[in-house]
N, C-alpha and C positions, 0 to 999 in steps of 0.2 A: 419454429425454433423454440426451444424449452426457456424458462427463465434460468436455467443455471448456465444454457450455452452462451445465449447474451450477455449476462454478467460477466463471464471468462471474455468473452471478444471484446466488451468494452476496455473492461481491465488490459487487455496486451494491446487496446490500439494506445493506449494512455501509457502503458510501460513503455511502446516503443516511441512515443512522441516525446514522451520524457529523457529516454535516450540513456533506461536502467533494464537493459538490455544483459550486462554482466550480475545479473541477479538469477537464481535455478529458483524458478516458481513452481510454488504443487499449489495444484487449486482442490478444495474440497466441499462436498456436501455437509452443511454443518446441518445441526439437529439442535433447533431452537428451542429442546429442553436445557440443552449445555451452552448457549450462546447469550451473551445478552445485547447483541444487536443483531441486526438483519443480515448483516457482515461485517467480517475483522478479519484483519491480518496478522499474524506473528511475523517478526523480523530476525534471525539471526544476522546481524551485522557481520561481524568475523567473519562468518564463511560465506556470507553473500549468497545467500538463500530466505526462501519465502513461505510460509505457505498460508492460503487467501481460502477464509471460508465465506459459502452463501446457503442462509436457509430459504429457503421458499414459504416459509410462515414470517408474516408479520410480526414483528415485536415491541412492546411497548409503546405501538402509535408512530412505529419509524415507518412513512409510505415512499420510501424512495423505488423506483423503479430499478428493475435490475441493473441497468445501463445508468444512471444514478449511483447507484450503490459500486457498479466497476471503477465506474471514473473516482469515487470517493475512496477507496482502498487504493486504488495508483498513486493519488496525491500524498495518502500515507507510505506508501514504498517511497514516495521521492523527498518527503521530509525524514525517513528514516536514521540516516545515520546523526543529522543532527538532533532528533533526537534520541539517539542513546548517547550520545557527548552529554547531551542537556541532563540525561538520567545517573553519570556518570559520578561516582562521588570526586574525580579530579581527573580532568581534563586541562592539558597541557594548553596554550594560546596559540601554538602552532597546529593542533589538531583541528581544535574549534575554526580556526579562520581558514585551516584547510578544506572543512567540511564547508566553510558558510560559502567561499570562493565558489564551488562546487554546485551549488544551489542556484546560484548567483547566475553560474554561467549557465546550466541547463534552461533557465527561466527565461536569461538573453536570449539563447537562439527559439526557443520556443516562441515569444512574444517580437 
């Protein structure tokens, strides 16, 4: 198995543990002239979409393993929408504690 297959299978066992299932993920071949980590994800919030790049060049000293590197872009899909609240120049108190509840409770049943 390639390291870019790995990285994707990490990443969707960790999507689906996390239980961010209603997200449409594109996964892509990044090109670590354009990247500055080993992998990153883009988030559109709004429309609940993803897309999750892996280069296969090491960068900057980052030695995460592919399967490292999946699990750590999951964890950024499943902090995602609180942070774009967090990014947001004004975010209502009702949104925030609706996003944090939300967090809360994925984490419950996961642990």
């Amino acid at each position: 198995m390639d390291n870019f297959t790995k990285f994707k299978k990490e990443f969707t066992k960790w999507q689906n543990k996390f239980g961010l299932n209603n997200y449409i993920v594109c996964f892509e071949k990044g090109d670590a002239n354009e990247m500055d980590a080993y992998a990153d994800i883009i988030i559109n919030q709004p429309q609940m979409r993803a897309i999750v790049r892996f280069s296969n060049d090491k960068i900057d000293g980052q030695y995460l393993t592919p399967e490292e590197a999946g699990k750590h872009e999951a964890i950024h899909l499943l902090l995602g929408r609180m942070s774009v609240n967090g990014k947001s120049r004004y975010v209502s108190y009702d949104d925030y504690y609706e996003a944090e509840e939300e967090l809360v409770n994925r984490l419950y049943k996961l642990l």
